[in-house]
C-alpha positions as a Python dict, from the first residue, in 0.01 Angstrom:
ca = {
    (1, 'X'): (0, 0, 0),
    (2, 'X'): (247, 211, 248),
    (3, 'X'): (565, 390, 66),
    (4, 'X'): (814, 141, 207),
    (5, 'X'): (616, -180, 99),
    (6, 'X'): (561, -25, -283),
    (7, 'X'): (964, 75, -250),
    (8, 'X'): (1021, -366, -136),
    (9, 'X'): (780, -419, -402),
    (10, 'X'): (1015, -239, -673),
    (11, 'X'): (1332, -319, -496),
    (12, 'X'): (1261, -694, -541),
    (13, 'X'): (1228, -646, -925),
    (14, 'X'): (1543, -527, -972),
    (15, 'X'): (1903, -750, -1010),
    (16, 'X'): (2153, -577, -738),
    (17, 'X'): (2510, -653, -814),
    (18, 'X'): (2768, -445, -614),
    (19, 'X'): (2630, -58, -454),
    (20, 'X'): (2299, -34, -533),
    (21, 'X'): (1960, 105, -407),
    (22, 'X'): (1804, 21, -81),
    (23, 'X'): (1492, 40, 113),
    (24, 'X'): (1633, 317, 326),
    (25, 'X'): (1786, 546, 33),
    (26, 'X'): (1464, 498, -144),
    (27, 'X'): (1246, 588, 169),
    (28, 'X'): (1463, 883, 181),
    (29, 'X'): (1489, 1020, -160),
    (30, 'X'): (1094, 884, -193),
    (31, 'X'): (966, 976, 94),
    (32, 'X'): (636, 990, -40),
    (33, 'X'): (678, 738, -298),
    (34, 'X'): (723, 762, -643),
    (35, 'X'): (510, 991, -900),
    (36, 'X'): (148, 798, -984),
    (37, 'X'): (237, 671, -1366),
    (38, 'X'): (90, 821, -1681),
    (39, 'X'): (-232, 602, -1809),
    (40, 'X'): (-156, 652, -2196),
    (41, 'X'): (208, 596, -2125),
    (42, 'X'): (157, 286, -1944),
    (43, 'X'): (-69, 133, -2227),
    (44, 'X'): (176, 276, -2506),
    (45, 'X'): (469, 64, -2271),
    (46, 'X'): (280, -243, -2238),
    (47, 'X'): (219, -276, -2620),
    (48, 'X'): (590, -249, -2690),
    (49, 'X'): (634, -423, -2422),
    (50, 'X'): (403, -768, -2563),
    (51, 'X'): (602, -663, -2888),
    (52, 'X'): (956, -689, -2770),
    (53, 'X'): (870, -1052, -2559),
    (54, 'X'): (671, -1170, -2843),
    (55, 'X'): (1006, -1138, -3065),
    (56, 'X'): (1235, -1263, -2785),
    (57, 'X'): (1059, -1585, -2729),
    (58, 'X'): (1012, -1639, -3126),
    (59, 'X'): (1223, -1862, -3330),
    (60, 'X'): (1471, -1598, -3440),
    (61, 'X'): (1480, -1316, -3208),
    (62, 'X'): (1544, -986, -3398),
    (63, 'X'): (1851, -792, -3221),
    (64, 'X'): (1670, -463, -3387),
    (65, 'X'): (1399, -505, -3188),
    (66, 'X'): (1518, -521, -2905),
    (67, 'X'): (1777, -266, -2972),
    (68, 'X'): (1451, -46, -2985),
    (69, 'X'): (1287, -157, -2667),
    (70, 'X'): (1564, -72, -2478),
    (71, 'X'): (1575, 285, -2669),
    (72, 'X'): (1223, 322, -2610),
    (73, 'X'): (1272, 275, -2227),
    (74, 'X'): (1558, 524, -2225),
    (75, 'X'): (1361, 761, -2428),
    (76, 'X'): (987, 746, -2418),
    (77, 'X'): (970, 628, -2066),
    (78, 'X'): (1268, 746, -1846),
    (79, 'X'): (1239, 1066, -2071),
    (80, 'X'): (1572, 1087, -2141),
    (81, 'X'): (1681, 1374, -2382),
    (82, 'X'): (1887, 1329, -2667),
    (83, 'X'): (2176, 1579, -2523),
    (84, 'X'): (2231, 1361, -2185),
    (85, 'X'): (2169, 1047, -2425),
    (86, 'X'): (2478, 959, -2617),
    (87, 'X'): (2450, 624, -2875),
    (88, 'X'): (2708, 570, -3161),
    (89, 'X'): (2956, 776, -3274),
    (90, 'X'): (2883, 1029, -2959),
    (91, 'X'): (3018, 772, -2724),
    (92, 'X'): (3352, 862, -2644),
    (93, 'X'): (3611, 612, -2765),
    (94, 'X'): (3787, 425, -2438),
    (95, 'X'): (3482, 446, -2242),
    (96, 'X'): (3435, 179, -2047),
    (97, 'X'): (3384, -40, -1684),
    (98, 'X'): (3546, -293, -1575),
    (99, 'X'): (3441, -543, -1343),
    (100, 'X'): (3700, -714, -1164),
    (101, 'X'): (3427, -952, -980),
    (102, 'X'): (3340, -1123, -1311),
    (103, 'X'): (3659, -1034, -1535),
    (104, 'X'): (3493, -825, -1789),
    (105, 'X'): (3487, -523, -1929),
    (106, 'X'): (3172, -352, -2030),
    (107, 'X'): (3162, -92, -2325),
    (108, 'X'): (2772, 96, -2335),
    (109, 'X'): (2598, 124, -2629),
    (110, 'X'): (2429, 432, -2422),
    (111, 'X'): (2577, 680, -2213),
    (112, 'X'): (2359, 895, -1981),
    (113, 'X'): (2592, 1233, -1913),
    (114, 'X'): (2542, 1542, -1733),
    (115, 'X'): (2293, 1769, -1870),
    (116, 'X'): (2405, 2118, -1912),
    (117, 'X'): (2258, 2367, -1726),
    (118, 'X'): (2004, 2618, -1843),
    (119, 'X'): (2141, 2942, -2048),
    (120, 'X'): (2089, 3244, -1814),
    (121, 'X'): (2116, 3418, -2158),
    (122, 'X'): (1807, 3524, -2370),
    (123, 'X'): (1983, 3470, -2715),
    (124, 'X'): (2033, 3102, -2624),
    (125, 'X'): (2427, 3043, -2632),
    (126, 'X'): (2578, 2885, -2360),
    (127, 'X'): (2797, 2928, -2069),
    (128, 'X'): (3059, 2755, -1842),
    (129, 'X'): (2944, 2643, -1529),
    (130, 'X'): (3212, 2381, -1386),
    (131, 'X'): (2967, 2165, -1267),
    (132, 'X'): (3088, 1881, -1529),
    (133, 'X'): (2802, 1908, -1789),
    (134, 'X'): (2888, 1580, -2061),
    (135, 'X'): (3008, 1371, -1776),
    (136, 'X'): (2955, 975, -1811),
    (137, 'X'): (2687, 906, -1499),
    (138, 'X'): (2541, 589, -1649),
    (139, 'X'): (2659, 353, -1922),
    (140, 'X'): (2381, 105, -2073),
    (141, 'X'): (2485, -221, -2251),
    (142, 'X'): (2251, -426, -2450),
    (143, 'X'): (2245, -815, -2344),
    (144, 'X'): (2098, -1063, -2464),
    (145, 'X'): (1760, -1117, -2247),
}
């Protein structure tokens, strides 16, 4: 399959609502496509996959669960770490988006920040770089499916 049908082929699973991706910044960023996926991973993915959808299309779907699936996307699968992954108490208070096209605002129950960069110093501790480490670059709200 050629890089820009396999970049379609992703585009078209994906809801666009306001800027989003496109073939062109993908074939650009992508040039070569994205990385072949991890086997194990994959398997591991589809399992809590069957899970999740199995409890969604029950008679009572759980909330916890999928509360979870969404964390194990974030997590296990976009390999987020838990300093650029804030949940709970870490999210700061008055964070939020608003979109005027629907008349709503949106508060996360994730926020994806800046990581901070690297210590150049061997015993660990940090230092300031002013390149905005802990800012908000993606906010995640669950909905219902």
């Amino acid at each position: 399959m050629s890089t820009a049908r396999h970049h379609a082929e992703w585009l078209s699973l994906v809801e666009a609502s306001g800027p989003f991706l496109s073939l062109p910044v993908l074939l650009k960023a992508f040039p070569n496509g994205l990385d072949a996926h991890d086997p194990e991973h994959l398997k591991l993915l589809r399992l809590a996959y069957e899970e999740w959808q199995d409890n969604q299309l029950g008679a009572k779907p759980d909330s916890a669960i999928h509360r979870a699936w969404v964390d194990f996307v974030l997590r296990q699968t976009l390999e987020l770490p838990d300093e650029v992954l804030l949940t709970g108490q870490r999210i700061p208070t008055g964070l939020a988006a608003t979109i005027a096209e629907q008349g709503e605002t949106l508060r996360p129950d994730w926020v994806v920040v800046e990581p901070s960069p690297p210590s150049p110093l061997p015993w660990g501790e940090g230092c300031p770089s002013g390149r905005g480490e802990g800012k908000p670059r993606l906010l995640v709200q669950i909905v219902s499916p």
